[in-house]
N, C-alpha and C positions, 0 to 999 in steps of 0.2 A: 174431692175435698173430704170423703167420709160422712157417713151416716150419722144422719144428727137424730138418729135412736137409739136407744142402749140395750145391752145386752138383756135376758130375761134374767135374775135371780133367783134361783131356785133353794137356795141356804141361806143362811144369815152369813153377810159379810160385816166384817168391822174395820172400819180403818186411822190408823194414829195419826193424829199433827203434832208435830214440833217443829216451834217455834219460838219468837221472842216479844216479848211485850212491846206493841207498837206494829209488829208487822202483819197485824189480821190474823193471827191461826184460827182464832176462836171464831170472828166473819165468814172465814174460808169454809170449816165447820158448818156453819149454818145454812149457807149459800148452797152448799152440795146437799146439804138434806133440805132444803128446800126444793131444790131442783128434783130430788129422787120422790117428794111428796107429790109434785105437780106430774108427775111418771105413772101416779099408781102406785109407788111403794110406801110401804113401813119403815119410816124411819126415826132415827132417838141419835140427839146430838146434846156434848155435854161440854164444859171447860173445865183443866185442872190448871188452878194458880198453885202456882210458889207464892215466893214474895211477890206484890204485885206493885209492881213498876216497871217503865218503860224498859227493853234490853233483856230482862231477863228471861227464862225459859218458862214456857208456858205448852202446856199438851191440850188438845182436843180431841174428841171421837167421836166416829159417827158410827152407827151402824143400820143397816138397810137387810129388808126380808121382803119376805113376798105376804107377810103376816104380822102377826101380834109380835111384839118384843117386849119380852116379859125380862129379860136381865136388868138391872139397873143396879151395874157397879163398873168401873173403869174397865175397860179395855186391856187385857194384858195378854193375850194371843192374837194380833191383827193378822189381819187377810194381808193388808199393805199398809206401806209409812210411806209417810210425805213430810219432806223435812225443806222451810222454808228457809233457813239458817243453817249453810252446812257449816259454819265451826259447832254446831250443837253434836257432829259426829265424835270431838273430841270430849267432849263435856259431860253428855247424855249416853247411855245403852240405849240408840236410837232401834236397833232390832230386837230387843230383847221382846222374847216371843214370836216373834216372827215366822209365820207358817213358811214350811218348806214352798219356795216356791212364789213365793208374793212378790210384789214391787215395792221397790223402793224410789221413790220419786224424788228428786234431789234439786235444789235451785244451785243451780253452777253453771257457769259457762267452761267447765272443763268437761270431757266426755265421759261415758260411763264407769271406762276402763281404769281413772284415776284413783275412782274409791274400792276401798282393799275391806271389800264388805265380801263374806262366803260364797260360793261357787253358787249356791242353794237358792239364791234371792237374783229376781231378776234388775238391774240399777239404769233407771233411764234418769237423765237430765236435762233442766232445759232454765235455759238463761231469764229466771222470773223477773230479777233484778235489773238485768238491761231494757226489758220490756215495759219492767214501771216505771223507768227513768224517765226512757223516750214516751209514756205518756203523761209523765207531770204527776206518777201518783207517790206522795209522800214528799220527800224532801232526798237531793245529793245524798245528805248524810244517810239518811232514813228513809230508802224507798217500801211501799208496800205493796208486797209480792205477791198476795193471797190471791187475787182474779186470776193472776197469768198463770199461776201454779195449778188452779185450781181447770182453767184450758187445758193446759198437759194432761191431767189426773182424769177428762171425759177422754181422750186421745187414746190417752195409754191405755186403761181396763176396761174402755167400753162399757162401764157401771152407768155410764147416765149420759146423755143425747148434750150434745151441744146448744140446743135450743131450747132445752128445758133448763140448763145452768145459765145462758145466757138473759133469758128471764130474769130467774133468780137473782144476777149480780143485779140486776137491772135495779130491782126491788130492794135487796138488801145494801147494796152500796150508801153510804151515807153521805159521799160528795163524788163528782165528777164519776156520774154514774155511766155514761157513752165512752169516759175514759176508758173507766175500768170495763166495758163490754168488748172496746175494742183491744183490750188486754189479754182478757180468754181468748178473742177468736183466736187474735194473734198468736199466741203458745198451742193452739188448739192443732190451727194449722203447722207452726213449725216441729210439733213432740213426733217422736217417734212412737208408733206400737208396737 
């Protein structure tokens, strides 16, 4: 099933959400640096609104150290992006900055190979949206994707243990909090590394 520890950090990594008002980026945000606090690490999470209403695009960051985090200004070189809403690929310079080399996490149920993002970045996906459906979180029109997403994102970079994000959603969910746990495991188990 995978090691529900996480990698050691040895630098500061920082990583981007985008998303859209309603669908949790700014939870998602939290939930992982909570989970990276209850780890032992350093971490500092923030939200950037636009207009702030439901739909629109909305950015998060977190960033994690094995130390002090002395920056406090947006994120504009991430380690990796996590993009909850992939029409924000047309909308947004969802990479902009983006280290050679990072993830891009994407909620689609189309495969990697669909997004025409540079050779440079590595693109995993995983079906956030089908996962919140089938547990009831949000609405048809409006599921919220941030736990299942946020399963992929311990999967993928091995940044944080599964049992310390699953906590977290635990705590930070504001309703149908067994839902949204059995959201992450679910993407946790289905993401690819």
């Amino acid at each position: 099933m995978g090691s529900s520890r996480s990698k050691v950090v040895d630098k500061l990594v920082e990583v981007r959400f985008h998303g859209r008002g309603g669908q949790g980026t700014v939870v998602a945000s939290e939930a992982l640096a909570m989970a990276l606090a209850k780890e032992g690490k350093w971490v500092q999470t923030f939200p950037e609104y636009g207009v702030e209403r439901r739909g629109a695009p909305v950015t998060a960051f977190t960033r994690i150290s094995k130390g002090r985090i002395y920056l406090r200004c947006k994120i504009y070189e991430p380690d990796h992006v996590v993009i909850l809403d992939p029409t924000l690929i047309e909308a947004v310079d969802v990479t902009s900055g983006l280290k050679n080399g990072g993830y891009i996490i994407v909620n689609s149920d189309k495969p990697p190979e669909h997004f025409k993002f540079s050779k440079e970045f590595k693109v995993r996906t995983i079906d956030a949206t089908g996962i919140a459906l089938k547990y009831g979180l949000g609405s048809q029109a409006a599921p919220i994707v941030n736990t299942a997403i946020l399963g992929s994102f311990s999967k993928i970079t091995g940044l944080v243990g599964i049992d310390a994000l699953l906590d977290a959603i635990e705590e930070k969910a504001p309703l149908k909090k067994k839902a949204n746990v059995k959201a992450a495991r679910e993407a946790y188990e289905k993401a690819k590394a």
